[in-house]
C-alpha positions as CSV (number, residue, x, y, z in Angstrom):
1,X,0.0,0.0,0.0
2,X,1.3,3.3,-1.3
3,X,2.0,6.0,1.4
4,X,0.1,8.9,0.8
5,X,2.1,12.2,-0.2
6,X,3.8,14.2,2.9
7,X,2.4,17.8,3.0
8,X,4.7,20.4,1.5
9,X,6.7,22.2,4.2
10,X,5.3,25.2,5.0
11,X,7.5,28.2,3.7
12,X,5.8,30.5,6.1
13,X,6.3,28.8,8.9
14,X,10.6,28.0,7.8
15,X,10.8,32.2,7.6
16,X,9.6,32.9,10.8
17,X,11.2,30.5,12.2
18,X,14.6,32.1,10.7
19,X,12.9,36.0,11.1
20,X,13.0,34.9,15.0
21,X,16.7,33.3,14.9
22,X,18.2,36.6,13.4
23,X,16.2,38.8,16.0
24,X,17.6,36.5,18.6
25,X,20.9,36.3,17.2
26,X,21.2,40.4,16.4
27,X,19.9,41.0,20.7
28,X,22.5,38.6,21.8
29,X,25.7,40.5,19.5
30,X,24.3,43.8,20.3
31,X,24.3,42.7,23.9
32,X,27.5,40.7,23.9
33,X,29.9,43.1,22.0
34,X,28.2,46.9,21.2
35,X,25.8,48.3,18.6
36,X,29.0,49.5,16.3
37,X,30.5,45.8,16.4
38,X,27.5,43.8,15.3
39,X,27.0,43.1,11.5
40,X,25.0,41.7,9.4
41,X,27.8,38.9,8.6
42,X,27.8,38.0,12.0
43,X,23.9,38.2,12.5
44,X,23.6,36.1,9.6
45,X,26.3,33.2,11.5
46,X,24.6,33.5,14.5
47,X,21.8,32.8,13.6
48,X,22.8,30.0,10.9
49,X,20.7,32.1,7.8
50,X,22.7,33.2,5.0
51,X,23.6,36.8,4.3
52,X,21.0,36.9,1.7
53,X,18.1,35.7,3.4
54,X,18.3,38.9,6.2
55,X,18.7,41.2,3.6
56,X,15.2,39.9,1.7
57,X,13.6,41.4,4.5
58,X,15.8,44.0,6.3
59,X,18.4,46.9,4.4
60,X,20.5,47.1,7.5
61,X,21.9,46.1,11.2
62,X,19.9,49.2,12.6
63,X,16.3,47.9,11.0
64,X,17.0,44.4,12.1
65,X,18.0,45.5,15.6
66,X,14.5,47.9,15.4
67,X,12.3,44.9,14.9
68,X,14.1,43.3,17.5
69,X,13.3,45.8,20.3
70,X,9.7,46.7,18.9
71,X,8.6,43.1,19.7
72,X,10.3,43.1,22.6
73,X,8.8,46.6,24.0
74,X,5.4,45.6,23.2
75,X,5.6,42.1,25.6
76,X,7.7,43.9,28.4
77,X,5.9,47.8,28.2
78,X,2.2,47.0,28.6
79,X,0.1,50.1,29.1
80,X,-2.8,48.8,30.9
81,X,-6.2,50.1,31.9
82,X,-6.6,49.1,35.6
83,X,-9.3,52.1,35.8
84,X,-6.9,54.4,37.8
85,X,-5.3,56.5,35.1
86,X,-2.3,57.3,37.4
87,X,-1.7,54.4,38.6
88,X,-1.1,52.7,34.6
89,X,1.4,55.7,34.0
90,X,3.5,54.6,36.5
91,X,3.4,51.3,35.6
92,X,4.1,51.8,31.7
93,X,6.7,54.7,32.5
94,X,8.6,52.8,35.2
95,X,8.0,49.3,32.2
96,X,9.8,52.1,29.5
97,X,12.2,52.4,32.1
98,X,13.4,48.8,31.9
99,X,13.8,49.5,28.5
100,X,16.6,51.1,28.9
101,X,18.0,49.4,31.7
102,X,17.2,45.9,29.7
103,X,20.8,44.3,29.7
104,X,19.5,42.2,26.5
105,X,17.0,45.3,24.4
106,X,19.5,48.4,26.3
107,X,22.1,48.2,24.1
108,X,20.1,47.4,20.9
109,X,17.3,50.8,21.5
110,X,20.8,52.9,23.1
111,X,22.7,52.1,19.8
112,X,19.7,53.0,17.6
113,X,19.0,56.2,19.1
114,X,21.9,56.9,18.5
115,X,22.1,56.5,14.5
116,X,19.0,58.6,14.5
117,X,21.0,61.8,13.4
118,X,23.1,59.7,10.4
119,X,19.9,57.5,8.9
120,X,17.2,59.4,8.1
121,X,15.4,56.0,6.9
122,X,16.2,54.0,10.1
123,X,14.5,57.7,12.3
124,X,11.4,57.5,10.2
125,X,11.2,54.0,11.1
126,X,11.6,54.6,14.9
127,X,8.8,57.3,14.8
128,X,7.0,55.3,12.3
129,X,7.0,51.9,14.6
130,X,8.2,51.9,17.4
131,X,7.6,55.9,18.8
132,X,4.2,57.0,17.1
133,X,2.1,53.8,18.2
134,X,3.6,53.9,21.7
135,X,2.3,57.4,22.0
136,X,-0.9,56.7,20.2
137,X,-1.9,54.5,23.1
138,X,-0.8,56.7,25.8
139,X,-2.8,58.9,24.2
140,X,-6.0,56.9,24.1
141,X,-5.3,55.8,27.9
142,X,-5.4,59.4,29.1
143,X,-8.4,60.0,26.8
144,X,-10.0,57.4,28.6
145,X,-9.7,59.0,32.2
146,X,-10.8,62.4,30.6
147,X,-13.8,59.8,29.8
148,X,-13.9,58.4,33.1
149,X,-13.5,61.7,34.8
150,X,-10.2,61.7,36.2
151,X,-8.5,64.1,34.1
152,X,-10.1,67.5,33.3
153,X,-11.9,67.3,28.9
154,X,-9.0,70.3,28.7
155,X,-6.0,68.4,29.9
156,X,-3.0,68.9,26.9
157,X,-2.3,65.0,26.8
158,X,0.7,65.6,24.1
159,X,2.3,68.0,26.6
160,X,1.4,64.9,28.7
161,X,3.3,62.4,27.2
162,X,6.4,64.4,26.1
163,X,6.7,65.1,30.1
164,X,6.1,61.3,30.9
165,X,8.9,60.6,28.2
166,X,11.2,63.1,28.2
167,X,13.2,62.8,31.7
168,X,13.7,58.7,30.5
169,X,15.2,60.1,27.7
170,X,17.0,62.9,28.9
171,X,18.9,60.6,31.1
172,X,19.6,58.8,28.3
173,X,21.0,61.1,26.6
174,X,23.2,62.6,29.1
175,X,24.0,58.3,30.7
176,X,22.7,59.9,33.9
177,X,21.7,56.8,36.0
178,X,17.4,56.2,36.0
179,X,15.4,57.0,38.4
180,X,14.1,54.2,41.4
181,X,10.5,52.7,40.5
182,X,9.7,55.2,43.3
183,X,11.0,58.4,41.9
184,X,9.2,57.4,38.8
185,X,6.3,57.4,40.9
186,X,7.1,61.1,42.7
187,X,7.2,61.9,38.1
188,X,4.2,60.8,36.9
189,X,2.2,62.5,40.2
190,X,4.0,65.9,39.5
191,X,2.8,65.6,35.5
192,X,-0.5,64.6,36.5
193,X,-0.8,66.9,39.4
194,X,0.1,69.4,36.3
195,X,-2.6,67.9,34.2
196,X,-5.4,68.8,36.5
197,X,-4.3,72.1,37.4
198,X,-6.2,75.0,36.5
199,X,-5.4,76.9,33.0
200,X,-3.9,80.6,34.1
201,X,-5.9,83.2,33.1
């Protein structure tokens, strides 16, 4: 009795497969050695794909490494809705935090941000991807306590957010250490403290 035909592997399934071996592979040299030292040649070995095969889907290190940390902010920097608006900005500013301080996504988002000023195609990207959506939903989650009545219907939530973000980043910028989870705390009640207050006249 004839055996009935296997089913034809699935091509979709073999390139994910690889697509998560070089994201793997590019965290782990980033991590191991420095953004300037990882390459796409030793990506590619890493993660046992050939040169060609990352370049299908990626023109360079820096949009590799960005794939890399987008799927790894969005599992590890949930912005949730517990129904106290304050208490979910502390806990997605203080998750951003850990961005940073990540020992395996650190060095990929530190070496990044810093090609922003030479790439112009990897910057669109960041705001494009990574940046823009983040802020989207921060957005949306202090919309929702204007809804709820915890914010005042005037509150300027993009002011909001760029004073939520900017400190991380300023740090960053400057390798000034992070704040403690509870000086992130003491932030986000000083922004939202500012959020409520009164326009001036």
């Amino acid at each position: 009795m004839t055996e009935p035909p296997r089913p034809a592997p699935n091509p979709r399934r073999r390139s994910e497969r690889s697509r998560r071996a070089i994201l793997s592979a590019a965290l782990a040299l980033c991590a191991e050695n420095g953004y300037g030292r990882v390459t796409i040649e030793g990506i590619a070995a890493r993660a046992g794909v050939s040169k060609k095969t990352i370049y299908r889907w990626w023109a360079t290190k820096g949009a590799v490494l960005l794939e890399a940390v987008i799927e790894a902010v969005v599992s590890t920097s949930p912005l949730p809705d517990t129904g106290d608006v304050d208490t979910d900005m502390v806990t997605h500013v203080t998750s951003v935090m850990r961005v940073f301080t990540s020992p395996v996504i650190g060095p990929a988002y530190t070496g990044i941000l810093s090609e922003l000023l030479h790439d112009e195609a990897l910057a669109e990207a960041v705001n494009e991807e990574l940046v823009g959506p983040r802020v989207a939903l921060v957005h949306e989650r202090l919309r929702a306590g204007q809804r709820q009545g915890q914010l005042p219907p005037d509150a300027d939530l993009e002011l909001a957010v760029e004073l939520l973000y900017g400190p991380l980043y300023y740090r960053h910028a400057l390798k000034r250490p992070f704040h403690a989870p509870d000086r992130i705390a003491v932030l986000v009640a000083h922004v939202m403290r500012a959020l409520r207050a009164p326009a001036a006249s």
